[in-house]
SEGUTOR-766629 format. One record per residue: z, x, y of N, C-alpha, C in turn; residue in three letters. Coordinates in steps of 0.05 Angstrom, whole numbers, plus 32768, in hexadecimal, padded with zeros to 4 digits. Atoms other than C-alpha are relative to their C-alpha. Example, Ala and Ser with C-alpha at 12.3 -4.5 7.8 and 13.67 -1.06 7.14 Angstrom:
<atoms>
800080127FE8809C80F67FA6800080128018Ala/7FFF7FF07FE8808F81117FEB800E7FF18016Ser/
</atoms>
This chain:
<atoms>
7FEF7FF580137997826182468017800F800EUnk/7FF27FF27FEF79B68289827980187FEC800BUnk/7FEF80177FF679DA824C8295800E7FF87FE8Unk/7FF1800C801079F482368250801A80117FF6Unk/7FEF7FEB800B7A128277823E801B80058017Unk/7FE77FF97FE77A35827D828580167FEA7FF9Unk/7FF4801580057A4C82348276801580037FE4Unk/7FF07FEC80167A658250822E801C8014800CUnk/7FE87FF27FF27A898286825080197FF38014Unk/7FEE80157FE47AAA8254828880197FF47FF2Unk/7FEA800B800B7AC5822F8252801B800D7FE6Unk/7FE57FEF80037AE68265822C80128011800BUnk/7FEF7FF97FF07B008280825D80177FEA800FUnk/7FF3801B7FFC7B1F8240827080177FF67FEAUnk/7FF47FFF80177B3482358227801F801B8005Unk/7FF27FED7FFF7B568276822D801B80048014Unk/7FEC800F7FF27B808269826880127FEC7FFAUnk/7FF7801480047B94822E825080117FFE7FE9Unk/7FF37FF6801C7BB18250820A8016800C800DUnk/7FF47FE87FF17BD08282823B80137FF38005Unk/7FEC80127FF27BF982488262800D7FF27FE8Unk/7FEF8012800E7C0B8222822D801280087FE5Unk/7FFE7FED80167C20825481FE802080047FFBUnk/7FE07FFD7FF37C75825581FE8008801D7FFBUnk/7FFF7FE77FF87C94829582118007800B7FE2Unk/7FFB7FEF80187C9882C781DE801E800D8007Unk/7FEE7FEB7FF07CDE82E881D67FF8801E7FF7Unk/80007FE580007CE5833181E8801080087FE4Unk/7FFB7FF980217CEC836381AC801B80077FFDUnk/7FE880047FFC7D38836681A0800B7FEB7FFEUnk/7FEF800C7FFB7D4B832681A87FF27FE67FECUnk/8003801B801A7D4D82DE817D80077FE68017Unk/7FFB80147FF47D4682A0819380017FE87FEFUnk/7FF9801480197D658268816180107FF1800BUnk/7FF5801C7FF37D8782238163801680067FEBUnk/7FE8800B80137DC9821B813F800C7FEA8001Unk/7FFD801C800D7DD881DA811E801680057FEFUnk/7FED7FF5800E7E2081DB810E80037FDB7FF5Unk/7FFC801680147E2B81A780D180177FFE7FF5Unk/7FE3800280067E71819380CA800880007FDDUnk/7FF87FF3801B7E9581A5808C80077FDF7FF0Unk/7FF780157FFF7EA181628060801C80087FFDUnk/7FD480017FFD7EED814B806480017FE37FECUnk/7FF78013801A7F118127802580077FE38006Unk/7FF7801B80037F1780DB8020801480077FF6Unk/7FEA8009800C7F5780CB801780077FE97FEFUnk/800D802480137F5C80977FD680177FFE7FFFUnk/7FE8800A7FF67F8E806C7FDB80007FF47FE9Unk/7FFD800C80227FAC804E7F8E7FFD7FE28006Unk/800080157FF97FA180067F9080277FF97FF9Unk/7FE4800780047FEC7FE27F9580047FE67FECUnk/8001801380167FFB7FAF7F6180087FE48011Unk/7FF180187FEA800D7F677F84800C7FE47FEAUnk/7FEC8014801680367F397F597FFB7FE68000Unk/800D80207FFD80227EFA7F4780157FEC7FFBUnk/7FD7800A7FFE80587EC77F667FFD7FE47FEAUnk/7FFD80198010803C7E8F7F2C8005800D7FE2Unk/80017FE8801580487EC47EF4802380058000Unk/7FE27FFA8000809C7EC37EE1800180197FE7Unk/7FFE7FE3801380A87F0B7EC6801080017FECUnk/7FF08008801780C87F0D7E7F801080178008Unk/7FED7FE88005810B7F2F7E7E7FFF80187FF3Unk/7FFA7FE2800B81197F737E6B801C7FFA7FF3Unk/7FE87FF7800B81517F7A7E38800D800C800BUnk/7FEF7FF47FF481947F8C7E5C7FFA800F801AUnk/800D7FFE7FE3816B7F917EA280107FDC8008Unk/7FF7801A7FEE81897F5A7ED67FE17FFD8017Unk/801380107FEC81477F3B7EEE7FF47FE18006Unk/800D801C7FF081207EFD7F0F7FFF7FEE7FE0Unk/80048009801781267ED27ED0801880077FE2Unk/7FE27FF1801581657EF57EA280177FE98001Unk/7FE7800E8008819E7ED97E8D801A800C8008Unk/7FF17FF07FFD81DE7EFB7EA5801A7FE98003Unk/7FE7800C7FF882287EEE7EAC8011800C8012Unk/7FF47FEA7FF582607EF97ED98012800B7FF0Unk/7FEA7FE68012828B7F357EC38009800D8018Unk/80007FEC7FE982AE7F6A7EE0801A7FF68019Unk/7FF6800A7FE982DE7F3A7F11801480067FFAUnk/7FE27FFA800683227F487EEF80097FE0800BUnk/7FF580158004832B7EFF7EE480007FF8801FUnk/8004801A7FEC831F7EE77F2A7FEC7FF88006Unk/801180117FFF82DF7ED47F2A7FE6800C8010Unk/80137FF17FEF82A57EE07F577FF47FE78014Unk/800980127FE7828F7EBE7F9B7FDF7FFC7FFBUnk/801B80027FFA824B7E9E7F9A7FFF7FF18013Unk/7FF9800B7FDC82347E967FE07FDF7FF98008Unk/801B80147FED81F27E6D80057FEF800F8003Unk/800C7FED7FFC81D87EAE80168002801A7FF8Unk/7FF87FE4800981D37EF58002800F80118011Unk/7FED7FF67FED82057F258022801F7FF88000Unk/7FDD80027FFE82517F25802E80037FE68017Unk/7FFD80117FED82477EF4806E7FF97FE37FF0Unk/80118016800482237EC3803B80197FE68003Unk/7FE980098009824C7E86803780047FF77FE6Unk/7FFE8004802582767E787FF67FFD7FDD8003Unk/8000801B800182677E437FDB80117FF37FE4Unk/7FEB800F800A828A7E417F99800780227FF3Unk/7FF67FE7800E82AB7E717F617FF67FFE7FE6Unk/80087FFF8021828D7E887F1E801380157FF3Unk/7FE97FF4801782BC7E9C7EE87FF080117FEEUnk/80067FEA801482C07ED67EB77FEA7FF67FF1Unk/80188010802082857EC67E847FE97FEB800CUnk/80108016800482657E947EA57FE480068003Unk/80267FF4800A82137E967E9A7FF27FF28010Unk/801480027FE581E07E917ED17FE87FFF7FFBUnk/80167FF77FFF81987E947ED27FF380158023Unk/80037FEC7FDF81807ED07F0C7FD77FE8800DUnk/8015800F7FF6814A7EA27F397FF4800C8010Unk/80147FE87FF6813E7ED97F6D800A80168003Unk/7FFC7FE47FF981487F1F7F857FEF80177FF9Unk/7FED7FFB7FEE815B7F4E7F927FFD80048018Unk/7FF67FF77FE981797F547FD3801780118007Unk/7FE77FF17FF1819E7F8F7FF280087FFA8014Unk/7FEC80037FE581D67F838023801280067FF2Unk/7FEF7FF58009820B7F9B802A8017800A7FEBUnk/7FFB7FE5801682137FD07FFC7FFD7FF17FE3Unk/80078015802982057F9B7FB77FE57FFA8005Unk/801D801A800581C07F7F7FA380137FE57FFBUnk/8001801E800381C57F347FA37FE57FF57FEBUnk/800C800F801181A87F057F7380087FE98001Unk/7FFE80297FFB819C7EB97F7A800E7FF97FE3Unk/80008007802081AF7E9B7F3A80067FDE7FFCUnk/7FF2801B800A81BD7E517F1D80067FF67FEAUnk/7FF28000801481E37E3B7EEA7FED7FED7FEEUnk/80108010801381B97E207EAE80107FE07FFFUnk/7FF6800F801281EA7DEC7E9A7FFD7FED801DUnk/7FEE80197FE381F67DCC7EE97FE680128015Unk/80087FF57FEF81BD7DD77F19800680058024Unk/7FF080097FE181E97DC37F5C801480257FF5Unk/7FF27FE28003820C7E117F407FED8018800AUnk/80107FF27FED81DD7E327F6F8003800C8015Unk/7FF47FF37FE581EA7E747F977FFB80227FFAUnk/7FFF7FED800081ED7EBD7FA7801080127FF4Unk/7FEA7FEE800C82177EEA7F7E7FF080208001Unk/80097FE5800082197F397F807FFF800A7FF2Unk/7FFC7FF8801782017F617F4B8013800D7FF0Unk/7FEB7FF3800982367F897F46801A7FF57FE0Unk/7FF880148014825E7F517F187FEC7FF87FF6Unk/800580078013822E7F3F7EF17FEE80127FECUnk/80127FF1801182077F597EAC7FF17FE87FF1Unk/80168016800981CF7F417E8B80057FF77FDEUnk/80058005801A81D47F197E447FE97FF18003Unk/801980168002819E7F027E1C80007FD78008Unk/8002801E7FF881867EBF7E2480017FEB7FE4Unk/7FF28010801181A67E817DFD7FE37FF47FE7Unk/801F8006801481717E737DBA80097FDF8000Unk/
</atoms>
């Protein structure tokens, strides 16, 4: 019995040691010992509006007394001499012929800025070889022929 109890004792004492070592340090009284976990602040998505994209098989109906892609317009405005329609848009375009006071166009594309006018394609309903650049400046929009 004597031997079991010593053996008893051996092993708590053993135990005991072994609590001792593995035990992590305690802190002294005064002081803290903590982890800080810094968690970023959230930050705003920026939403972006969707953009509209034009559908190029889709011909946009005129606007009353608007000069656009599809309108009717004439030249005006020249003081009887006329107006240059030229190959290309711009002052460099070349001419190719002359449209008179009144005469009536259909607008095919635009606009284009250069210098200093929007440009507009246009061709003449009546003659499709009447095909060219003119500047908006001379012309205004009438309705279209019933």
């Amino acid at each position: 019995m004597l031997g079991a109890l010593g053996l008893a004792v051996f092993l708590l004492f053993i135990t005991f040691v072994w609590v001792l070592l593995n035990t992590p340090e305690r802190p002294q009284p005064g002081t803290f010992s903590s982890e800080l976990t810094i968690i970023p602040a959230p930050t705003s998505t920026p939403t972006t509006q969707p953009t509209a994209t034009p559908d190029p098989n889709i011909t946009p109906t005129p606007i009353p007394g608007q000069v656009m892609v599809g309108s009717y317009v004439q030249v005006a405005q020249t003081g009887g001499q006329g107006l240059r329609i030229r190959a290309n848009p711009g002052l460099q375009g070349e001419f190719l012929f002359l449209a008179l006071d009144s005469e009536m166009f259909i607008v095919q594309e635009g606009p284009v800025d250069l210098d200093g006018y929007t440009w507009w394609l246009l061709t003449a309903p009546y003659d499709e070889q009447r095909v060219g650049w003119a500047a908006s400046s001379f012309l205004e929009y009438i309705p279209p022929p019933e």
